[in-house]
N, C-alpha and C positions, 0 to 999 in steps of 0.2 A: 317477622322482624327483618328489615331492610339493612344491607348489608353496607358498612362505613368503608371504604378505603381510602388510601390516600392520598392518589391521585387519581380522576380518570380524566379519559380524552375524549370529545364528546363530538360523535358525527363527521369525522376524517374518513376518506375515502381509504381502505388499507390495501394496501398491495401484498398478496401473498402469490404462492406459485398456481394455484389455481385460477387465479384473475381478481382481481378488484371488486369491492366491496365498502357500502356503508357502514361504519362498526364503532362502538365505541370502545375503548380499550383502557381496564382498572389497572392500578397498581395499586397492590400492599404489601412492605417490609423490601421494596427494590425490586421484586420480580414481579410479573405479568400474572395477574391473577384472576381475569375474565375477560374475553373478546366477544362482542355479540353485539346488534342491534339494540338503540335504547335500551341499555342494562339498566335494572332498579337499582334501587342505591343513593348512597350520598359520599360525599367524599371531601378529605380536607382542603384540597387544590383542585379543581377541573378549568380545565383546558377547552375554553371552544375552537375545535378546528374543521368546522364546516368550510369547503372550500380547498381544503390542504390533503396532499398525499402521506401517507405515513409510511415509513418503511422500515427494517429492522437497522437499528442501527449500521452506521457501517463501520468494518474491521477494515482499519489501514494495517496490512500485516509489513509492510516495507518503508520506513522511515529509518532516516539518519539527523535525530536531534542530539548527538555527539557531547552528550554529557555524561561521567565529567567527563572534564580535562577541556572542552573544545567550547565549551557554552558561548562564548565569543561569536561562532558559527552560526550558530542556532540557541540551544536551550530548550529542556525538556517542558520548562512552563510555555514560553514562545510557542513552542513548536505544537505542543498539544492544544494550548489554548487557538492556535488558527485550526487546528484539524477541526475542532469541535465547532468552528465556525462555519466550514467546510462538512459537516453532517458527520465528522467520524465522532465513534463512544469508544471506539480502543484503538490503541495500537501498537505492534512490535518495533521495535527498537533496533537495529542492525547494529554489531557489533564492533565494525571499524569506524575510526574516528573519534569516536572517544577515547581518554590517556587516562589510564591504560585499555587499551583492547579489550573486548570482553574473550578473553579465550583461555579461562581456568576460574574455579569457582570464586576467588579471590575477587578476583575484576569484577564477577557477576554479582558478585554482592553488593560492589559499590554503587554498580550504574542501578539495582534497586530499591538502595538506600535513596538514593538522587529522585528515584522516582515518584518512589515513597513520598516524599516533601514536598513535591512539586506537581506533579501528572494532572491536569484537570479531566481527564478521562481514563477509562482503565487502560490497560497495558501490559505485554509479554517482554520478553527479553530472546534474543536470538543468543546463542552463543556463538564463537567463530571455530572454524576448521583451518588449519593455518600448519605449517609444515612442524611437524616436532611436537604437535600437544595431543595425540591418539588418544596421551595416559589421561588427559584432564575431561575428556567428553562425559565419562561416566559420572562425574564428579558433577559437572554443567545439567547435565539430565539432572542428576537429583534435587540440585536446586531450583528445579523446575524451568529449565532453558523451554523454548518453544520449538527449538528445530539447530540445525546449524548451519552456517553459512558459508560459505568458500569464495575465492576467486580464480578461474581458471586462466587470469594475465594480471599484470599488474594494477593492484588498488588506490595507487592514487600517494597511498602513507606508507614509510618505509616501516611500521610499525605492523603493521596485517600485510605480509609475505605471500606471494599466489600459491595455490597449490597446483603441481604436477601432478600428473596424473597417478603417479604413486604413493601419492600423498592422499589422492582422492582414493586411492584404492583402499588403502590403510582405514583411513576415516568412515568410507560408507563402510566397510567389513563391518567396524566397530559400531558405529551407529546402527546398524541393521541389528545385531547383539542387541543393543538397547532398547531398539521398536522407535530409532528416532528418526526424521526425516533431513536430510541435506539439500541445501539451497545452493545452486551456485549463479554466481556471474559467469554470463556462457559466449567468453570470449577466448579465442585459441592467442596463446601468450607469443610464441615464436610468429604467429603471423603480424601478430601484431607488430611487435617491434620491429621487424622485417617491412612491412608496409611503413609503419612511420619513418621509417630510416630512408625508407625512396621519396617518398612526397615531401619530408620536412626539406628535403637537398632540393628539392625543385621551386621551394615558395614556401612563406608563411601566414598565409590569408587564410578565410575560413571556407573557402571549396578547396587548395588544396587540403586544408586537415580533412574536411569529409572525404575526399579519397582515400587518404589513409586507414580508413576503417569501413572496410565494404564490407556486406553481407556476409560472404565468404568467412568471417573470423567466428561471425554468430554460430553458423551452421558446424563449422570444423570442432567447435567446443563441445555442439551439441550430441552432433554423434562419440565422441570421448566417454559425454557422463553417460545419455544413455547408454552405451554397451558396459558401462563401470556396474552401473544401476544395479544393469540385468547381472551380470556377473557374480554381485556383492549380495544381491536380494534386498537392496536399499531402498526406502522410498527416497524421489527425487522430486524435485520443487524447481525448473529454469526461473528465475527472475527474470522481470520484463525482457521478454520477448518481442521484436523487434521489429519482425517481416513475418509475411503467411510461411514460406516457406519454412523458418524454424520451427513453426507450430504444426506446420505436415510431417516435421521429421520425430517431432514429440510424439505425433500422434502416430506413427508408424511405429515408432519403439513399444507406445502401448500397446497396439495391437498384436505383438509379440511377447506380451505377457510384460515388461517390465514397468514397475510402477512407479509413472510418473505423471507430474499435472506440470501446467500453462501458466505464469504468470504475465500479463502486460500493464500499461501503465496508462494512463489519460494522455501523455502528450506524443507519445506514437500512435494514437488515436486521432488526435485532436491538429496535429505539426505533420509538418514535411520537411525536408531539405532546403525548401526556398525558403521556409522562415529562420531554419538558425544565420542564413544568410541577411535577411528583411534583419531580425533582432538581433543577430550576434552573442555575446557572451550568457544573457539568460536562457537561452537556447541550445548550449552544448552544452551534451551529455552523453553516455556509453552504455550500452550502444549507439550511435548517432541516428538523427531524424532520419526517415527513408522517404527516396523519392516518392510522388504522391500515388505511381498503380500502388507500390508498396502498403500504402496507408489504407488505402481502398481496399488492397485486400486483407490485411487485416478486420477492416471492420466487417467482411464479408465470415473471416473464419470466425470470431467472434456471434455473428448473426447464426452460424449454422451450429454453434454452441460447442464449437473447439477450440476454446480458450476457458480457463476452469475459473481463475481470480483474476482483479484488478486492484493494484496498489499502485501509492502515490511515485515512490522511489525520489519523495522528498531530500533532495539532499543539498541543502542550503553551503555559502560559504561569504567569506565578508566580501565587502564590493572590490577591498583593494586585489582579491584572488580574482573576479573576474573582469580585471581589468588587463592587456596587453599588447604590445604593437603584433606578436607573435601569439596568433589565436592557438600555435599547439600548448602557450605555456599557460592557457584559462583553465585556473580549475573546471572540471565536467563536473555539472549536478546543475537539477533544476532543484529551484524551488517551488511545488505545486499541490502539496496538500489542502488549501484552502478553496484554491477556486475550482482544481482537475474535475472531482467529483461531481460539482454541480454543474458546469461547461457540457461534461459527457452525457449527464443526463439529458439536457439541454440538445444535444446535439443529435442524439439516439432518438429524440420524439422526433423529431424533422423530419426524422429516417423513417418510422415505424410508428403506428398509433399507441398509445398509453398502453394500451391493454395487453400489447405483447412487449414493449421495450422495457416498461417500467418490473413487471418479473423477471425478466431475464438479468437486468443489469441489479438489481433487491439482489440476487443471488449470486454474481459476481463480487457484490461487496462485501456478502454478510452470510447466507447460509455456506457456499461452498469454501470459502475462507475459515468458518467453524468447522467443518466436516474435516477438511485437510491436516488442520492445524488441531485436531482433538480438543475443541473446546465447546463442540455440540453441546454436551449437556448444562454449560450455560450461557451460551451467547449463539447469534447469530439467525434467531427468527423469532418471530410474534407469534409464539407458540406460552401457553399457561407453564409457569413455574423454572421460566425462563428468567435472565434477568429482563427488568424494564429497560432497555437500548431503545432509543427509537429516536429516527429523524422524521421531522415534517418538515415537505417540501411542498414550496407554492410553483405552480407549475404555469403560470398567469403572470408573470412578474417581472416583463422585459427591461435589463436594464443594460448598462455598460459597464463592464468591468476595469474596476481601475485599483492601480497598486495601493493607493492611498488607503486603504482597508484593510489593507492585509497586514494581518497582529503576528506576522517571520520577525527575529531581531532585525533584520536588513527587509524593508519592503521592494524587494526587487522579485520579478516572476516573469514566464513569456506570456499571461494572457491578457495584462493590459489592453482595451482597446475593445474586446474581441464582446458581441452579444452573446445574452444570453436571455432564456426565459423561462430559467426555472434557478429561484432563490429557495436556501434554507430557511426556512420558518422559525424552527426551534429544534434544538440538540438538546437530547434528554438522557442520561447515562443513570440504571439503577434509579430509574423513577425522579430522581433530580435533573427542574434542568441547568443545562451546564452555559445556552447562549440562547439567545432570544432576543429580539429585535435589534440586529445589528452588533449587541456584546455579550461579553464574556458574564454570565451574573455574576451579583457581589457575593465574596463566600464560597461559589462554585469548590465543591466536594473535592478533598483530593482521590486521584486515582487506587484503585486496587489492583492487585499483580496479580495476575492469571497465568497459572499454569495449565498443561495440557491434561484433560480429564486420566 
C-alpha cells in the first residue's frame, strides 16, 4: 500500500553537508517524513522543483522587528513576512527596541503574544541582559528566552542601558547557572564615546563618522567578553562580527577552552566603507562597513570555516531617523533580511562552485544556528522527523535588485541596484508554504514560538 503524504517535493537538487543530490522530499503532519530519489507515494500538494536547489530552511537568529511598542519601525508581520521572502522559516527576535524592552518575563510575554498574532514564520524570543535585571534571567529562561543579549557601548535607546563589564560578569555567572547562552554587541563603550567626541569636533559628514568607529572598539570588546566567558564558564555568542581580525581573536579564546562562536552579517560580506559613502544613511550601521582588505578577509575566514552563523542584524527605522545634515545623528541599522541572504548566496557561487559554497553557507544559516541555539531537535536540517523548513532556491535567475519589492514597513535597504543570480523560489515553514512566486500566500500560517530544546 503506497504511502499518502501531504506534501512532497519532486526532483530539487538538495544540498546537505555531504554534497548535492537528486531527491524528493515528503511532508506529513509539518515535519520531514522521507528524503530519497523518486519516493513511491502520493501526496496532497507536490511541488515540481526540477531545476531548483533546496535547502534547510533558514534561521534568521538576529532581527529587530521591534514590536510592540515600535511597529512604526518595522513590525513583526512586515518584518517576518519580507524574511520569508528572503528564504527565512524562523527567526529570533532581539530584545531592544521594542516598549517595553524584553528584559523580565513580563515584557517577554508581550513581545510573544505579538508574535503569536502575527509571525508568518516561526520564531524565538532573545531576552536582554541590561544592568540591574541578574534577578529576572531565570525567570526569561523559563519562559523559554533563546539566549540573552547585552550591549557592551551604548544602544542606540535610553531604554536597554550597556552593560559594563560587571554587569556582564554578574549576568554570564548567572546564565552559566542556567545553561544559557549570552550575545553581546562587541563594541568597547569608553572608546567609543571617546572616539566620537574627537571626530564629531572635527566634521560631520559620513567618513569623519567612519573614523569614529575603528576596528579597535570591536576588538577591545572582544577580548572583555571572552576573558568574561572564560572566567564565568558562559557560553558566548559575538554578534556580527566585523573584521577577520575579531574572528582570530574568537577563535583564539576558543582554543583556550572558552566557549564561544562567530556571528556575522551579509552586509560586512557583501559593503565596504566606500559604499556607506556611495549610499549614505541605508548604509550605516555598528559596527561600521570595513575598508575593502577587511571585507576580503572576512570572506577568506569564513571560507576556511571560522565564522560559525550568519544573521541579517535587520534593524529597520522610519525614513525621517535616517535622514540628517549630521550623519552622526542617523539612526544605525540596516535593513536586510530580505535580500542579504539570497545576494550572499549569489555572491558565494562567483567565489566557489555549487558543490562546496552552497553546504558551507545551508550550515551558516540553518544547521549551525540550530546546534548553538539548542533547537537541533527540531529545526535546522533536511534530516526525517524534523520540522518541514525549507527554502528553494533558483540559482539560474539573474535579476536586479530593486527596493520596490521589498514587503519592510519603510522600503528602504543598501542593495538596490546590485545583481544577482540566485532568486528564492518558495519559502516553506512546517510543510506550508508561506511565499511563492514573488508573495506572501493568502492565509500564510501564523508562526510558532520555539524554545530551546
Amino acid at each position: 500500500m503506497s504511502e499518502t503524504y501531504d506534501l512532497i517535493v519532486r526532483g530539487a537538487t538538495v544540498v546537505a553537508p555531504g554534497g548535492l543530490s537528486i531527491a524528493d522530499v515528503a511532508v506529513s503532519g509539518g515535519r520531514l517524513a522521507a528524503i530519497g530519489p523518486e519516493l513511491p507515494g502520493e501526496a496532497r500538494e507536490t511541488i515540481a522543483a526540477q531545476g531548483l536547489h533546496l535547502i534547510a530552511g533558514i534561521i534568521d537568529s538576529h532581527v529587530h522587528f521591534n514590536e510592540p511598542g515600535r511597529a512604526d519601525w518595522e513590525g513583526i508581520e512586515t518584518g517576518s513576512s519580507a524574511l520569508a521572502a528572503g528564504g527565512g522559516t524562523t527567526f529570533f527576535d532581539m530584545p531592544l527596541n521594542s516598549l517595553p524592552p524584553v528584559t523580565d518575563a513580563a515584557s517577554f510575554a508581550l513581545k510573544r503574544a505579538a508574535a503569536e498574532r502575527l509571525a508568518k514564520t516561526d520564531f524565538a524570543i532573545w531576552g536582554g541582559l541590561v544592568p540591574g535585571n541578574a534577578d529576572q534571567l531565570e525567570a526569561m529562561c523559563a519562559a523559554g528566552a533563546i539566549g540573552f543579549k547585552s550591549f557592551m557601548c551604548n544602544s542606540g535607546v535610553e531604554e536597554f542601558p550597556f552593560a559594563d563589564p560587571e554587569t556582564l560578569r554578574i549576568g554570564m555567572k548567572k546564565a552559566a547557572a542556567l545553561g544559557m547562552l549570552v550575545a553581546v554587541h562587541a563594541e568597547d563603550d569608553t572608546l567609543a564615546r571617546h572616539r566620537t567626541v574627537e571626530q564629531h569636533a572635527r566634521g560631520s559628514d559620513v567618513r569623519t563618522w567612519l573614523k569614529s568607529r575603528p576596528v579597535e572598539l570591536e576588538l577591545a570588546a572582544i577580548r572583555i567578553a571572552t576573558d568574561i566567558a572564560g572566567e564565568t564558564g558562559c557560553a558566548l555568542h559575538i554578534v556580527h562580527v566585523s573584521s577577520p581580525e575579531g574572528v582570530a581573536l574568537a577563535r583564539a579564546a576558543r582554543a583556550k577552552g572558552v566557549d564561544v562562536t562567530v556571528e556575522t552579517c551579509p552586509h560586512y560580506l557583501l559593503l565596504n566603507e566606500e559604499d556607506v559613502v556611495r549610499l549614505g544613511a541605508p548604509a550605516k550601521c555598528f559596527p561600521v562597513l570595513r575598508p575593502e582588505p577587511l571585507r576580503l578577509g572576512l570572506w577568506t575566514a569564513l571560507e576556511r570555516g571560522e565564522i560559525d552563523t550568519i544573521g541579517s542584524d535587520h534593524s529597520p527605522a522610519p525614513p525621517g531617523m535616517k535622514r540628517s545634515d549630521d550623519f552622526f545623528e542617523i539612526w544605525g541599522g540596516i535593513s536586510g533580511c530580505q535580500h542579504g541572504f539570497g545576494l550572499l548566496l549569489s555572491e558565494a557561487l562567483a567565489r566557489r562552485p555549487a558543490t562546496v559554497a552552497l553546504p558551507q553557507l545551508s550550515e551558516l544559516f540553518s544547521s549551525h544556528v540550530a546546534r548553538r541555539f539548542r533547537i537541533g531537535k527540531q529545526k535546522g536540517a533536511l534530516a526525517v522527523g524534523l520540522d518541514a523548513d525549507l527554502t528553494l532556491l533558483n540559482l539560474d535567475s539573474p535579476h536586479v535588485l530593486s527596493n520596490k519589492e521589498l514587503l519592510y514597513k519603510h522600503t528602504q535597504g543598501p542593495y538596490y541596484g546590485r545583481k544577482s543570480r540566485v532568486a528564492i523560489a518558495r519559502t516553506i515553514v512546517r510543510g506550508k508554504t508561506i511565499y511563492a512566486e514573488g508573495r506572501i500566500a493568502p492565509g500564510a500560517p501564523i508562526g510558532h514560538f520555539i524554545r530551546p530544546d
